[in-house]
C-alpha positions as CSV (number, residue, x, y, z in Angstrom):
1,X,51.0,132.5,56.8
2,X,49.2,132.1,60.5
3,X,47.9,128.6,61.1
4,X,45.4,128.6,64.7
5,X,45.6,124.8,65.7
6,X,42.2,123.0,67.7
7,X,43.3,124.6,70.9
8,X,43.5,128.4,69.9
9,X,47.3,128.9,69.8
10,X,48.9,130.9,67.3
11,X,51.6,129.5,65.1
12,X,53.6,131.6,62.8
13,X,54.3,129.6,59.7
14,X,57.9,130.9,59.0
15,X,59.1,130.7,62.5
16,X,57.8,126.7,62.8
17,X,59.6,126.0,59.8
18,X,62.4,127.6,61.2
19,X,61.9,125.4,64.3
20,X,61.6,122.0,62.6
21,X,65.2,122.8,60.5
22,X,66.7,123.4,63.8
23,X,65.3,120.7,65.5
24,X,66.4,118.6,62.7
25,X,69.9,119.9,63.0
26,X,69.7,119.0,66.4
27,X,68.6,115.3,65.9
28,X,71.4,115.0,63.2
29,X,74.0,115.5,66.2
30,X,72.1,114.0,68.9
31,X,72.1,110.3,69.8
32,X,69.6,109.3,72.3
33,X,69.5,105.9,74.2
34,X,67.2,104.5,76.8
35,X,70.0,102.7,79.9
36,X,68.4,100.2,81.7
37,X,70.1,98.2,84.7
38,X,73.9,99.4,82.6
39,X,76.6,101.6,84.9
40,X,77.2,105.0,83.7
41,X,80.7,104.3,84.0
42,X,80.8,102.5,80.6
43,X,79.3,105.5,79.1
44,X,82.1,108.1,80.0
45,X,84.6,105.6,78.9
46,X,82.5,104.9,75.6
47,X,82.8,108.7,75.2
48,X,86.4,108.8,76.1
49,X,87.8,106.3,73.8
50,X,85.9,108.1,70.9
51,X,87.4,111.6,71.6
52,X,84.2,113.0,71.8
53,X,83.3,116.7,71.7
54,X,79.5,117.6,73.1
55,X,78.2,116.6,76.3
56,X,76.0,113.7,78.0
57,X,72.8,114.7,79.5
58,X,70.7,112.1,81.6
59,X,67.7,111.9,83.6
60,X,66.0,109.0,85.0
61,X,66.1,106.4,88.2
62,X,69.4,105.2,89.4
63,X,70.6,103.2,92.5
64,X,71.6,106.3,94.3
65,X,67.7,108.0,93.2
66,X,66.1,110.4,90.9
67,X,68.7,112.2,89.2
68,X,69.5,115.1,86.6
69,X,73.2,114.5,85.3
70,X,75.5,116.7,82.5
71,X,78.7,115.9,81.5
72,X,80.8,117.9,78.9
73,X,83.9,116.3,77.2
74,X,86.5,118.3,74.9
75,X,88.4,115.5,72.9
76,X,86.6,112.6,75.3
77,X,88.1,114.6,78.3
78,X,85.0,115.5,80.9
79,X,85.6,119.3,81.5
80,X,82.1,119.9,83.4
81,X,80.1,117.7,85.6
82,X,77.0,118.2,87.5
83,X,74.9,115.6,89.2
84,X,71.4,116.7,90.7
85,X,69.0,114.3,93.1
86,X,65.8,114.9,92.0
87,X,63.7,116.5,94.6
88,X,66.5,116.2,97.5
89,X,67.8,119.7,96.8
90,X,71.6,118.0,96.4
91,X,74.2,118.7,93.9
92,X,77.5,117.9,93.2
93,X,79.9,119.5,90.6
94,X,83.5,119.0,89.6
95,X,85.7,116.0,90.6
96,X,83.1,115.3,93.6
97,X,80.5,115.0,90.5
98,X,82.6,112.5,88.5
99,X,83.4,110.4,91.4
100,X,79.8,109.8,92.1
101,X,78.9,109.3,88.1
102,X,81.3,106.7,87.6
103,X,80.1,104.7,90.8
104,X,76.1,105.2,89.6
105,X,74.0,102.6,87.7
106,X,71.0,103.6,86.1
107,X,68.1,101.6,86.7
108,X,66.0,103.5,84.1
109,X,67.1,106.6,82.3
110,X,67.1,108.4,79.7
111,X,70.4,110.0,77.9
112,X,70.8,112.4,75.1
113,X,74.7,112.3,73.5
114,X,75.0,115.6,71.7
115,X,78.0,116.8,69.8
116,X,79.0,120.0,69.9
117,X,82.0,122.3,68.6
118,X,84.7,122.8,71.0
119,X,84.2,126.3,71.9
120,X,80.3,125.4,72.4
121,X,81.1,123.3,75.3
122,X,80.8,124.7,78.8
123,X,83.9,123.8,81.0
124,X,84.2,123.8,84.6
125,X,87.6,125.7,84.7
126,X,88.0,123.9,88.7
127,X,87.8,120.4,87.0
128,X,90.7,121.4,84.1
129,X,92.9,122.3,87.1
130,X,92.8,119.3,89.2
131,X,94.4,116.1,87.9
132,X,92.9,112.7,87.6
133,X,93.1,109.2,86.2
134,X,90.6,109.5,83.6
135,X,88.3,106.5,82.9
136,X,90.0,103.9,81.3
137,X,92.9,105.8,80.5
138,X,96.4,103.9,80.6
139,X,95.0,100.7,80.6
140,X,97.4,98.4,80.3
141,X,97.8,95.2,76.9
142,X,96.2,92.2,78.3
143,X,98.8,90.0,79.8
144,X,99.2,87.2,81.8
145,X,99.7,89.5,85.0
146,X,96.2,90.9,84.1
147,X,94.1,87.7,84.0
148,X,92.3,85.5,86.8
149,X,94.5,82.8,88.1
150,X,91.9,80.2,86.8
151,X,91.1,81.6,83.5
152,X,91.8,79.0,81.3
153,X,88.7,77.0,83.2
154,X,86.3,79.8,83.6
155,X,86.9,80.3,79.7
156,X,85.9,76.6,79.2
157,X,82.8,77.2,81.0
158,X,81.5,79.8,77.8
159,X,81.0,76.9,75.5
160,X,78.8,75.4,77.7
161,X,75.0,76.5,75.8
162,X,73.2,76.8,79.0
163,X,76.0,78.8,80.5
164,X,75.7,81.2,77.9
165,X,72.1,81.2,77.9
166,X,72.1,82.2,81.4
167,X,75.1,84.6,80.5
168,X,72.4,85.9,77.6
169,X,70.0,86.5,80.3
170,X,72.0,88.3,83.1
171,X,73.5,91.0,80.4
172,X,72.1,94.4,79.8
173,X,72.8,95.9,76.7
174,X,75.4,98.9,78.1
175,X,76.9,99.9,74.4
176,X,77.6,98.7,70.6
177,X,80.5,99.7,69.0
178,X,83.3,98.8,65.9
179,X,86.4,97.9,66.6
180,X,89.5,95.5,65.7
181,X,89.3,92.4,66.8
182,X,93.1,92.4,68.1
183,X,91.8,96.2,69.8
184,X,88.5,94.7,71.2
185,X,89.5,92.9,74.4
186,X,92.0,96.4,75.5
187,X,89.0,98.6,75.3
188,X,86.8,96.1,77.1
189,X,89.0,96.2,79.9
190,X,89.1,99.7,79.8
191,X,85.4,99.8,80.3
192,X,85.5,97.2,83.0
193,X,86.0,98.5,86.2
194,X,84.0,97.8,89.9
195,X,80.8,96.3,87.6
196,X,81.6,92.8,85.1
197,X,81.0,93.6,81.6
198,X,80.8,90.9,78.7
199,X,81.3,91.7,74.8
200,X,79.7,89.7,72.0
201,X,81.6,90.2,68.6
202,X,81.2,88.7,65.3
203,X,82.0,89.7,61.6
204,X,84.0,87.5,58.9
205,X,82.9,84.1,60.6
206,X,84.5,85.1,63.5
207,X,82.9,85.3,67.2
208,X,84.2,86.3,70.3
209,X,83.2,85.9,73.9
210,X,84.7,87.8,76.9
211,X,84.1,88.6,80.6
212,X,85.9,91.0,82.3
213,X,86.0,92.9,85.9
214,X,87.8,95.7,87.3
215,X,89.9,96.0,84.4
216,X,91.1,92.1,84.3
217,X,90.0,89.6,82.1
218,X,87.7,86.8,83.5
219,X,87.0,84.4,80.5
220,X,88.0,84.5,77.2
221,X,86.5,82.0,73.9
222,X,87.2,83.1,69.8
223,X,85.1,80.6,67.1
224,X,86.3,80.4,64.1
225,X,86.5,78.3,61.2
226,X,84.3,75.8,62.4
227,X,86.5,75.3,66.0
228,X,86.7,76.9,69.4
229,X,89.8,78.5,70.9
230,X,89.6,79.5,74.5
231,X,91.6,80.9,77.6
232,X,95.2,81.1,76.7
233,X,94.6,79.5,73.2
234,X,91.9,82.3,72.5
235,X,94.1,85.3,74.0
236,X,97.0,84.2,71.5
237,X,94.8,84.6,68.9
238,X,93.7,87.4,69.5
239,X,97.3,89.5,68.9
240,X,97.3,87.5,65.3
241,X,97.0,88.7,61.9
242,X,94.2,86.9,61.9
243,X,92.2,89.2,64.5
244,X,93.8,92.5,62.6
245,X,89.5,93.0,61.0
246,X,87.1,94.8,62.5
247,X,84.0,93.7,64.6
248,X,80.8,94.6,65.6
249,X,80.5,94.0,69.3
250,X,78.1,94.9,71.7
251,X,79.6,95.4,75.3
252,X,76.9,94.4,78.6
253,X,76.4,95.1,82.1
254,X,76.4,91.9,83.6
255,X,74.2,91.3,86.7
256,X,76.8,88.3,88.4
257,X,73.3,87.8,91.4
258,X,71.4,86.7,88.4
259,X,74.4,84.0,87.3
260,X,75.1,80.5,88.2
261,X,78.3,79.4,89.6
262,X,81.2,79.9,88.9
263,X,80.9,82.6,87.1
264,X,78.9,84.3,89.6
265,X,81.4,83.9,92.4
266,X,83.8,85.0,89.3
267,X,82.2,88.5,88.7
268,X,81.0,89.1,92.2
């Protein structure tokens, strides 16, 4: 069958079925997000922690411009990178391109997550031979090394309602993921490096609240059973059998200009 739609173009009916099941295939694979005021650091470390196969594609406004960015991962390893200004005629690819990535945060963009098989993934064979640290990777158990020296009193300061109402209103939404409770805080840290992120978690009456900056832990609170554990108190907890369940938790960008003290002299 030929269809001829209001403005005179030809459509062949078997090919635009054809096109809508391949576009649907498409969509089943494909995640898009809209990223606004969130670094695209906690992305590739999202990405990385899931072992994901497929690339990241994003366009949009970013503190460094107008940008056009791809990134492929094999097993949640980048293996291609290209970052584009917009209109500027620049481009960076490689380890140059990742470096620049990880430092950008997008004002307003769009992203497309796309999973692919392994051997549809195009790879940047310069980028498999040079090492690097990747994002997150080897980041060590929480400890007591790893936390501010006065964490126990910045943790106090998350029961405070108006604290966390102005925490509430500072946070961008940067990612929402599963995870056990005794796993959340590593892979928070692991997402945390030059910008503060907080993570909201609850499931089986249990709730969590955590800041956390360049890998380190800022402030820690867990609610449960009708009580409130925090710094120390709320860290030992965490390696219980009682945090061995998983949570929903949604990570944020934190914007520490928009805080009141002290956690913005905390996170900044």
């Amino acid at each position: 069958m030929i269809l001829r739609d209001p403005f005179g173009f030809i459509t062949y009916h078997n090919v635009s079925v054809e096109w809508a099941r391949l576009m649907n295939d498409a969509g089943k694979n494909s995640t898009f997000r809209k990223l606004v005021k969130v670094p695209l650091s906690v992305n590739l470390t999202e990405l990385g922690l899931q072992g994901f196969t497929g690339y990241l594609s994003v366009v949009g406004r970013t503190d460094k411009g107008e940008v056009a960015i791809d990134v492929d991962f094999i097993s949640g390893a980048p293996v291609r990178c290209v970052f584009e200004l917009l209109g500027e005629g620049w481009r960076a690819e490689g380890i140059r391109c990742l470096e620049i990535v990880e430092s950008t945060i997008c004002v307003e963009c769009f992203a497309e997550i796309r999973k692919l098989r392994k051997d549809k993934v195009k790879v940047d064979e310069s980028l498999l031979r040079t090492p690097r640290r990747m994002v997150g990777e080897a980041t060590m158990r929480v400890g007591p090394e790893r936390l501010a020296e006065d964490f126990n009193k910045l943790s106090n300061y998350l029961v405070n309602p108006a604290v966390l109402a102005n925490l509430t209103k500072a946070s961008r939404t940067a990612t929402v993921m599963k995870a056990r409770l005794r796993e959340l805080i590593d892979r928070l840290l692991a997402m945390a490096s030059s910008y503060p992120l907080s993570v909201i978690a609850t499931n089986h009456g249990v709730k969590v609240i955590a800041l956390a900056r360049e890998h380190g832990l800022v402030a820690l609170c867990v609610w449960r059973s009708g009580s409130v554990l925090c710094g120390d108190d709320a860290l030992e907890y965490m390696s219980s059998d009682g945090a061995d369940v998983v949570v929903n938790a949604i990570v944020s960008y934190v914007d520490s200009s928009a805080l009141l003290p002290p956690l913005k002299e905390a996170l900044t």
